[in-house]
N, C-alpha and C positions, 0 to 999 in steps of 0.2 A: 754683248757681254765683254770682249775682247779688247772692244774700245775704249770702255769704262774703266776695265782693270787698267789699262796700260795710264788712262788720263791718272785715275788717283794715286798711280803710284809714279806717275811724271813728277804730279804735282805736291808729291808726296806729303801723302794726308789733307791737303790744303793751304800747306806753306807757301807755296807757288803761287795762290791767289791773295797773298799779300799788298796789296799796293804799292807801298813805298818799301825798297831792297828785300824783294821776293828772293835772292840767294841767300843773303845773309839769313832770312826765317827757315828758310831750307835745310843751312848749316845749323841752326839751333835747333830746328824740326830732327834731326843726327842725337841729338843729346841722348834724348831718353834710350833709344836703342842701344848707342855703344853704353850706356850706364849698366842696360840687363847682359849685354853680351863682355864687358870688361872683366867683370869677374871670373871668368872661366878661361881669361890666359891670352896671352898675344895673338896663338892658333887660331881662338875664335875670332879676335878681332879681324887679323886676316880672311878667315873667310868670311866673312861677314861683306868686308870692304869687297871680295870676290864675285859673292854673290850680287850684293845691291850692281859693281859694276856693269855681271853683266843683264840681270833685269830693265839696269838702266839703260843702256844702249836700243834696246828694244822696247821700252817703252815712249823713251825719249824718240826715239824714230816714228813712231806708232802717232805721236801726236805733233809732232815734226808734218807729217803727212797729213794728219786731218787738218793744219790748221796753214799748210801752203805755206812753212818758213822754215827758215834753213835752221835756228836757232828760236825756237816761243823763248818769253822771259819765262812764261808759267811753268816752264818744265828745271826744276832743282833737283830731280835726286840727279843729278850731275855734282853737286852740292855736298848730300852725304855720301856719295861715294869718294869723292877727293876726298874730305874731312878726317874720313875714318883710315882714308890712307897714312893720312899726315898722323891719326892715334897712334898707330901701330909704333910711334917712337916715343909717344908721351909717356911719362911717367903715370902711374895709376892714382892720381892727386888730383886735388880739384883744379893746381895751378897747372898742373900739362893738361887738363881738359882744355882750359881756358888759351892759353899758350898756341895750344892746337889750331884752336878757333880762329884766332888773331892769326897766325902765321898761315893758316890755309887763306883766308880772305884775303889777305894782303896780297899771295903769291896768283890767287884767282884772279883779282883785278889786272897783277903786271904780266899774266902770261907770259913768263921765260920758258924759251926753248927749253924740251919742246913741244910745250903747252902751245905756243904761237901756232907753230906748225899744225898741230892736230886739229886745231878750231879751223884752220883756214882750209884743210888738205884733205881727211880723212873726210865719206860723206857719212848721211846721218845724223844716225843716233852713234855711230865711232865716233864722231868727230864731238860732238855737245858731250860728251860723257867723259873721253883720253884727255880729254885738253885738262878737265877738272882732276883727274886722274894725275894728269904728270905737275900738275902746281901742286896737291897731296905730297909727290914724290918730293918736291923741293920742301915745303914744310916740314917735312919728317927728318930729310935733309940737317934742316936749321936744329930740329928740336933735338939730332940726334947731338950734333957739335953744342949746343949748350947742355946736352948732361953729362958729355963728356970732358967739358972745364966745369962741371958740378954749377953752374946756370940753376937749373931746375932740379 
């Protein structure tokens, strides 16, 4: 039962078994959640982003292990947890949803320190889940400097 929970929510919901850019479906598989959880305030979105991070660490480890890789593609809530990092700056709009989207993938693909570090250093489910985690921190970063020159 342990294994189960942890797979479907690695693979959260079944985004993960996407084929072609299983993160990217990961990060969209993010939507609907922060949609129910946006309205009740940044507080929720932060913990939100809290919780999934650290379920994900341990779920992502959980099948990290069953499946003998340092890193499965199948495993994204690494995905919605950075994502909803990067919300926590968006504006409550459909263009800082979107915004979000774009600037966390971008920031997930070029792993800036120190995302770099965390994928490479931390073991586990710390390491698949912080790296996602700290590209978040840089999206939120960007989104935060674009509504501060009123960008967004």
């Amino acid at each position: 039962m342990k294994r189960r929970l942890a797979h479907v929510l690695a693979v959260w919901f079944g985004c993960g078994h996407v084929p072609i850019a299983p993160g990217t479906a990961g990060t969209l598989g993010a939507i609907p959640l922060y949609l129910l959880v946006r309205p009740h305030g940044r507080l929720a979105v932060a913990a939100t982003a809290l919780v999934v991070t650290a379920v994900g660490v341990w779920a992502a480890d959980e099948v990290a292990k069953q499946r003998r890789m340092k890193d499965p593609q199948i495993v994204v809530i690494d995905e919605v947890a950075g994502v909803f990092v990067t919300w926590l700056a968006a504006p409550e709009t459909t263009g800082g949803l979107i915004a979000g989207v774009v600037l966390f993938r971008i920031f997930d693909q070029l792993k800036p320190w120190p995302a770099c570090w965390a994928e490479r250093r931390l073991p586990g489910g710390w390491g698949i889940v912080l790296d996602d985690v700290f590209a978040g921190c840089w999206g939120a970063v960007l989104l935060s400097i674009a509504r501060a020159v009123d960008w967004l």
